[in-house]
N, C-alpha and C positions, 0 to 999 in steps of 0.2 A: 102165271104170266106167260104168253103166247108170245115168247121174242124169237121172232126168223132168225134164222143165219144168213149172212152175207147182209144181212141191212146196212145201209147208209146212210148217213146227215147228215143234213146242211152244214156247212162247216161257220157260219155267221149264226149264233145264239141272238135271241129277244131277250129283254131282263121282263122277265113275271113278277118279282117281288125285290123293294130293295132298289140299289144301282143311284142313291140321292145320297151320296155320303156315308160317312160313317158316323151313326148316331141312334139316339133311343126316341126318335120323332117316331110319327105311327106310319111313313112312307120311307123312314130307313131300317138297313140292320148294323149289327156290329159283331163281325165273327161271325156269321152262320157256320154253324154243323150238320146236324142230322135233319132229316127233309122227309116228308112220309106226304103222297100222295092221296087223295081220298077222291076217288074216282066218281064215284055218285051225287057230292057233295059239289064234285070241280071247285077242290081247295085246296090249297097245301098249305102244313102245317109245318114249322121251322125252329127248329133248336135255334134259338137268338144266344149264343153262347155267351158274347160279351156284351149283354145287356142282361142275360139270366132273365129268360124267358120263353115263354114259346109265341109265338103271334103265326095268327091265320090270313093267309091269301085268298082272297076268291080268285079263281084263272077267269081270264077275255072276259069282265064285267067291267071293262073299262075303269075302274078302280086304281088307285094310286097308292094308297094307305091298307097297312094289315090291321088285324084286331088282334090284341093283345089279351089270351083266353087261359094261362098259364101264369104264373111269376108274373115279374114286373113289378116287384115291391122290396127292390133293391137286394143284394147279394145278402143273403145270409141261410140260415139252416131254420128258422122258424119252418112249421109245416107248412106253409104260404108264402115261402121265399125258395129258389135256386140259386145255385152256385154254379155258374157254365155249365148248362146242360148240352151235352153231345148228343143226344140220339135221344126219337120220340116216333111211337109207332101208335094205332089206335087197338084195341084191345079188340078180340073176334065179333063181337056183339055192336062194337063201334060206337063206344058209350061213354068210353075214359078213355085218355089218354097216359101211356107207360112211358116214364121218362129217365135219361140216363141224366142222375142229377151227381155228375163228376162230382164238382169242389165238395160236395159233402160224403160222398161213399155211399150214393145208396142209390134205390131204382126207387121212384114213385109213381103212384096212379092218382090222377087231378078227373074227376067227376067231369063230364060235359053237359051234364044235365043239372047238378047238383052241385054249386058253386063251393059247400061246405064241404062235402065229400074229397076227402085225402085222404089218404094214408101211402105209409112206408111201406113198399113190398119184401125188400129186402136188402140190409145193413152191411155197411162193412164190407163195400163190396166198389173198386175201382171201375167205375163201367165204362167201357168205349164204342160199344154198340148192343143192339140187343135185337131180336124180331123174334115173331108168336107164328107158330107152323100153325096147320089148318085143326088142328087139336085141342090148341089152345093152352100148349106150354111154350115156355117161356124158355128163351136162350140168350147167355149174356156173356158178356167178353168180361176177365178180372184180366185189368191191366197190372194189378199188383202182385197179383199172384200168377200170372202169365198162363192163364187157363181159361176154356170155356166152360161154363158152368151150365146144367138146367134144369128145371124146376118143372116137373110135370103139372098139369090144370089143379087137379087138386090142392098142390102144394107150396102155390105160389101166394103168399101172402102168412106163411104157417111158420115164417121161422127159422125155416128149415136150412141150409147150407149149401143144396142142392148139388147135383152129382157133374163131376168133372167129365167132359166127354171129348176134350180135346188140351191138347198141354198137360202144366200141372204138377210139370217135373223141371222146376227151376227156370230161370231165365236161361237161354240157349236156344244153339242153331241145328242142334241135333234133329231127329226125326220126329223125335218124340219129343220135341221142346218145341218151345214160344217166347217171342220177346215182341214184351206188350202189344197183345192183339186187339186190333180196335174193331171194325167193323166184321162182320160174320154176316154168312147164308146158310140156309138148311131147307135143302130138298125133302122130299115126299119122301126118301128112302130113310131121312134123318142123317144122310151126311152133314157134316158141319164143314163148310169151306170157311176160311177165317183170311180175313188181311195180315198178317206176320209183320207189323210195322217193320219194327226193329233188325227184324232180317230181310227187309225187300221183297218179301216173297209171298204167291198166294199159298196157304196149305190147306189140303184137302183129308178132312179125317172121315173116315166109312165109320157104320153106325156098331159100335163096341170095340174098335181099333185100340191097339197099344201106341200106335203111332200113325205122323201122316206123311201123306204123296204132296210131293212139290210139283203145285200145277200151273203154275207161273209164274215168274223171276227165278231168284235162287241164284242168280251166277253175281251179286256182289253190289252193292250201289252203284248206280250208272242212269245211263240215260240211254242206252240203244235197246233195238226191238227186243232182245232177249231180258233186260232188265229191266227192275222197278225201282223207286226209289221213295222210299215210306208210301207204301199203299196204303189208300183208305179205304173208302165204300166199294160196295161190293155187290156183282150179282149175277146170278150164273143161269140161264134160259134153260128150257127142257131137253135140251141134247148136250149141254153139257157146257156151252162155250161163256168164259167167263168175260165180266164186263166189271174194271178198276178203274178208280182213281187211282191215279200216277201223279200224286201229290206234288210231291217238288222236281218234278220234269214237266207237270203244268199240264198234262193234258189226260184222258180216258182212253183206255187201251181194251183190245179185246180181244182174247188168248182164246182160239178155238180148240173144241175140244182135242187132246191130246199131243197140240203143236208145242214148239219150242221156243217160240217168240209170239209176239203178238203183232197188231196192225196198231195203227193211231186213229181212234176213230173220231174224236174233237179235240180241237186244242194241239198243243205241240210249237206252236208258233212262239212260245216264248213268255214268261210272264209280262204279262199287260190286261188295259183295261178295252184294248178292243174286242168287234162282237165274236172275231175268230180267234182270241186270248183269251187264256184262263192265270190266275193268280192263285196257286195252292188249292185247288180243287178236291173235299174232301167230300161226301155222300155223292150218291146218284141215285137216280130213279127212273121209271119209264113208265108212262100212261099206258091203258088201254091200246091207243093208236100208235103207240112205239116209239111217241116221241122223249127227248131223254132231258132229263132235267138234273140240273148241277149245283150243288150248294158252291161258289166260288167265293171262298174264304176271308180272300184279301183284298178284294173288289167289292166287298158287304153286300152283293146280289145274288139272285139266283137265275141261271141260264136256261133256258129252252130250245133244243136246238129238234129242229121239226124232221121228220123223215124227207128223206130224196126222195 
C-alpha cells in the first residue's frame, strides 16, 4: 500500500454499499464490520455481522444491491452458517475467502470457486481481526486470550495453536499486555501493530518482542487529539504513520509516525447519519488511488471518502 503522508479527504463520504436501512434485503446491511477491498475485481467484500454473512459490492457499477457469496443461512455454527462475522480478507491466490466467524470461535475459509469447499482453519479461538502478509501466513487477534496469534503458510489449517507474537500475558495495560485486541497490521518487517480496544490505545510490537511501544493513544479514554476511545481498524503506510478508527469519538484519525496525537482526518463531527458523520466507525481501507473506505457500523453503510 503506497499511502502518502500529508493526504487529505474530502470530508462529505458517498455510501458504496448499504445506507437503505437496516436489514437483510440484498441493498441493505445490518452491523457491517470487517471490509476487504479487491482491487482488480473493483468489489468489496463485507462482514454483514448482524445478518451473519458476508455479501459483495461491485464499486461505480451503478448497482444498488450486494451478492450474498458467504453465510446468509441464518446464525448458527453449521459449516454453512456464521455467527457475526467481524473480519474477512481474501487468501494470497484470491480464491477463498478467511473469515473472522466471532459467535462461533473460530476462523474459516469459504471456496469462491467452489461453493462446497469449507473448512474450519482454526478452533477455539475469539477472533477480532485477522490479515495474510505477502507469505502467506496468517495473523489473528484472540480476543479471549488477549493475544495475537500466528500461524505460518504451512500451518494454517494443521491444528496447530499457533505462536503468540503479541500480548498473551493476561488481560492488562501493561507493556506487555492486551485487553481485547481487535483489529491488527503487520508490516514487511513482521511488526504486529494491534488496536488495544480495551486500553484506547494503538500498540506496536517489533518482530520477537517481549513487549510493546504505545504508538497511539495511551493517555486514558477520551475524545481529544491525544486520545482514543475503543479503536478499531487499523492501518499503518510505509513510513510508518498510523490510520484508526476512533470508534466511539466517531471519526478516523491519523497518528504520524512518532507524534503524540493525531489529526482528524474524516469524521469528528458527531455521531450522525450525515455524509460528513460517522456512527461508531469500526474497519477501514484504502484503494489503490488512496481513496478511504469505512465500515460505519451504526448507519448499516459503508463510506467512501475520495482524496482532495
Amino acid at each position: 500500500m503506497q499511502l502518502k503522508t500529508n493526504l487529505k479527504w474530502k470530508q462529505n463520504g458517498e455510501t458504496v454499499a448499504g445506507g437503505n436501512g437496516k436489514g437483510d434485503k440484498l441493498n441493505q446491511l445490518k452491523y457491517p464490520y470487517g471490509i476487504y477491498v479487491d482491487y482488480e475485481e473493483k468489489c468489496i467484500y463485507i462482514a454483514d455481522a448482524g445478518k451473519d454473512r458476508i455479501v459483495k459490492w461491485k464499486l461505480d457499477d451503478g448497482s444498488n444491491n450486494g451478492q450474498i457469496v458467504t453465510g446468509g443461512n441464518g446464525q448458527g455454527n453449521r459449516i454453512d452458517q456464521l455467527d457475526g462475522p467481524t473480519d474477512v480478507i481474501l487468501d494470497e491466490k484470491k480464491k477463498s475467502l478467511i473469515i473472522c466467524d466471532f459467535g462461533n470461535r473460530r476462523v474459516v475459509r469459504w471456496s469462491l470457486q467452489n461453493p462446497n469447499d469449507k473448512e474450519i482453519l482454526i478452533e477455539n479461538i475469539l477472533c477480532g481481526g485477522l490479515m495474510m502478509n505477502e507469505n502467506g501466513d496468517l495473523f489473528v487477534s484472540d480476543q479471549k486470550n488477549h493475544a495475537v496469534k500466528r500461524w505460518r503458510k504451512g500451518e494454517i489449517g494443521s491444528g496447530g495453536e499457533g505462536r503468540i507474537v503479541a500480548g498473551g500475558n493476561g488481560c492488562g495495560d501493561k507493556l506487555n499486555q492486551l485487553n481485547s485486541p481487535s483489529y491488527i497490521f503487520i508490516d514487511r518487517e513482521e511488526s504486529v501493530y494491534v488496536s488495544d480496544n480495551g486500553n484506547h490505545r494503538v500498540m506496536k510490537w517489533l518482530k520477537g518482542a517481549n513487549e510493546g511501544i504505545v504508538v497511539a493513544g495511551g493517555q486514558g479514554r477520551g475524545n481529544s487529539l491525544n486520545q482514543l476511545n475503543h479503536p478499531q481498524g487499523l492501518l499503518v503506510n510505509e513510513v510508518g504513520d498510523i490510520y484508526v478508527s476512533d470508534s466511539e469519538n466517531h471519526r478516523i484519525m491519523c497518528w504520524p509516525l512518532g507524534s503524540k496525537e493525531g489529526r482528524v482526518v474524516v469524521g469528528g463531527n458527531g455521531a450522525g447519519q450525515g455524509s460528513n458523520q460517522l456512527n461508531y466507525p469500526i474497519s477501514l481501507l484504502f484503494d489503490v488511488e488512496n481513496n478511504l473506505y469505512v465500515a460505519d457500523y451504526n448507519n448499516n453503510r459503508i463510506q467512501r471518502f475520495r482524496v482532495a
